[in-house]
N, C-alpha and C positions, 0 to 999 in steps of 0.2 A: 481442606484449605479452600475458603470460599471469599469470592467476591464482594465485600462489603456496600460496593455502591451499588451492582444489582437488586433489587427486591426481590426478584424470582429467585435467585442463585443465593441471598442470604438465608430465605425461608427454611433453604435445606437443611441448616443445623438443626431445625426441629425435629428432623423426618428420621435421626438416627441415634443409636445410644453411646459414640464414639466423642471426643474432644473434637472441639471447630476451632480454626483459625483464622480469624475475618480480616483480608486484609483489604486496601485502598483507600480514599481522601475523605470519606466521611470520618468524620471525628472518634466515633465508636469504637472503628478498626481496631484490630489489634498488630494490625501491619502497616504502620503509613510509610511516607514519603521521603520522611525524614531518615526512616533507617536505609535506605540505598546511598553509600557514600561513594560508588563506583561511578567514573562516569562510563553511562553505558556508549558501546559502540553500534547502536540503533538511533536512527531517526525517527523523530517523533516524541512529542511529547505524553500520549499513551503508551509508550515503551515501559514506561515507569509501572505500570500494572501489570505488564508482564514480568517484569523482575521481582514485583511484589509477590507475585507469585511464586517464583523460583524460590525468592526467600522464605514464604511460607513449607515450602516443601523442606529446603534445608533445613528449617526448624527444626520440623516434624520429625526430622533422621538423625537427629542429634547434631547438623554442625551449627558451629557457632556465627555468626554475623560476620566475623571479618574475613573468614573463608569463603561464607558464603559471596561478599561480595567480590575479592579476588576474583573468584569465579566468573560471577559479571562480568566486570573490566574485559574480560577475553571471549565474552561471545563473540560466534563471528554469524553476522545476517545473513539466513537462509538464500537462498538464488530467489528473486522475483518475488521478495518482499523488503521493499524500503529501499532498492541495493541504490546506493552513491556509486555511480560510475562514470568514466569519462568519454563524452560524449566527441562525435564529430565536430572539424570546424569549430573547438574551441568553445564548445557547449562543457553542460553537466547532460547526462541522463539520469532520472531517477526513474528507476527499475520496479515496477512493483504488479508484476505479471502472474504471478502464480496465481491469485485468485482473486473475486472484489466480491464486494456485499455492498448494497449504501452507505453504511456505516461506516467501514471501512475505507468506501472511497472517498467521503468527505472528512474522514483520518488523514489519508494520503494527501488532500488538497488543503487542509491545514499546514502541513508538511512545506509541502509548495511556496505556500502564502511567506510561510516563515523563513524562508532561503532567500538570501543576497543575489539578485540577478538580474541581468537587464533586462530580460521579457522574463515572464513564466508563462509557460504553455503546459494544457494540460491535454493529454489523449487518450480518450477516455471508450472502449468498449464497452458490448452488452455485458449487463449483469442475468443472468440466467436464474433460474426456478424462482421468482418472487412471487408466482402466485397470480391473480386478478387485476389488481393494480401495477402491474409493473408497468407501463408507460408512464403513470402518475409518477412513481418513484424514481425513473429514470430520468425524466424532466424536471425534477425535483434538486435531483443532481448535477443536471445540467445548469441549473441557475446559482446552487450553491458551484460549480466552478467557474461560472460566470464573473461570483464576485471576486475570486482569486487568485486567477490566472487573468495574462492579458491577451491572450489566444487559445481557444476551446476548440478540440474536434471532435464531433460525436462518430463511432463506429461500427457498424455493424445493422441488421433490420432492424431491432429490437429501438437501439440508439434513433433510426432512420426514421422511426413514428413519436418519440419523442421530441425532436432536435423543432421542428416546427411550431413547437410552443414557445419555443426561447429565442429570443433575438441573440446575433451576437454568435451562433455558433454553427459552425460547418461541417458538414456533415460527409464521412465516407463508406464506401460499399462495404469493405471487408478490409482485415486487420492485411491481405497477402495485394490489396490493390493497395494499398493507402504505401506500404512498403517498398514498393518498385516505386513508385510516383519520386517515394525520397530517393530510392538509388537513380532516381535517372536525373534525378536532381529537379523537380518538377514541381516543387515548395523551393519558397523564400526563408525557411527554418531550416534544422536550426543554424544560430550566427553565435559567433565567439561572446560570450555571457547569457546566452540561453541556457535555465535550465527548465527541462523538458520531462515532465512527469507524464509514464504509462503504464495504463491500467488497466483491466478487465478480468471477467471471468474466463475460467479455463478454456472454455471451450471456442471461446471471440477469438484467443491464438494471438494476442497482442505483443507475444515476445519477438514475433514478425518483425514487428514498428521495433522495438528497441534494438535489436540485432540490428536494423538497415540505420540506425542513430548514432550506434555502439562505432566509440572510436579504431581505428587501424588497428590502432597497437596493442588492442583485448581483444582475448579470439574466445567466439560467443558462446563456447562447450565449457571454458572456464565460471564463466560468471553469471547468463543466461538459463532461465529452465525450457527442459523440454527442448533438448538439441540433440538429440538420438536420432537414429535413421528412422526408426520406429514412429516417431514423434513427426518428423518431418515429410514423411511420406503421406500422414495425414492431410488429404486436402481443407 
């Protein structure tokens, strides 16, 4: 079950003597868009490739289409991917702490862009192992959330040597200072129709920022990753 709009990942049908099943929005697929009649309960409009995917697999086991999309319909979003939760003060939070890539964070801030709300703010941690250019790619990111958010915070050292290429965006130490700042109430964010998208990779710890966001009335071992003693004893 292979990825139709990758080149790298379509190639691999060659590479074996088994049946391929190509799905997503190139025309060739043999999976497209069409056949998801669920609506899913993920954010995003790349969501649709990962159910293409599911669907591809259900294929491959023999179920049929309408099972397979029942199934859909009742995902429910991993902790600290995509999560819609409700925020402080009459905010949204949008949750997406488990891990980030470029790609992936300019996923999430498409995401952002496309939500009804009176500011969108976006906060945004280090993305970790990119290699040589990772200042390029993190500033890179920082301009793509520039154009979509209407308050940017960059976090962490990594964010800290990129954040000065871009106008427009503010920069904090660490995902556990930036967190007390909000508990002690030390930001003007967020405010009743903010919705507040956070992001980074595992190790930035950005579930910090959403837990200090995260409304009263949700307790963060429900619906946050990374809330174990274990977890938290990490400085």
């Amino acid at each position: 079950v292979l990825n139709a709009d990758d080149p790298r990942t379509r190639a691999m049908a060659d590479l074996h003597d088994g049946p391929s099943l190509l799905f997503g929005r190139d025309e060739s697929a043999d999976l497209g868009p069409s056949l998801v009649t669920a609506e899913l309960p993920i954010l995003g409009d790349h969501a649709i490739l990962t159910a293409l995917a599911a669907l591809g697999v259900g294929r491959a086991l023999g179920m049929d289409d309408a099972s397979i999309n029942r199934g859909l319909a009742n995902v429910q979003p991993e902790k600290g991917r995509l999560a819609r939760l409700a925020g402080r003060d009459g905010s949204t939070l949008i949750d997406d702490t488990y891990n980030a890539s470029p790609d992936a964070t300019k996923n999430a801030l498409d995401v952002l862009a496309g939500l009804d709300a009176s500011r969108r703010i976006a906060v945004l941690g280090d993305m970790l192992e990119l290699g040589e250019t990772e200042i390029e790619q993190h500033a890179d990111v920082l301009r793509y959330a520039c154009d979509r958010a209407d308050l940017v915070f960059a976090v962490g050292p990594l964010m800290a040597r990129a954040a000065p290429e871009v106008d427009g965006v503010e920069h904090l130490a660490t995902s556990a200072y930036l967190a007390e700042r909000l508990r002690r109430g030390g930001e003007d964010w967020p405010r009743e129709g903010d919705v507040v998208l956070v992001k980074g990779s595992q190790g930035a710890r950005m579930e910090r920022v959403s837990e200090a966001l995260l409304s009263p009335d949700l307790d963060p071992a429900d619906v946050l990753p990374r809330q174990t003693e274990a977890w938290k004893a990490i400085l």
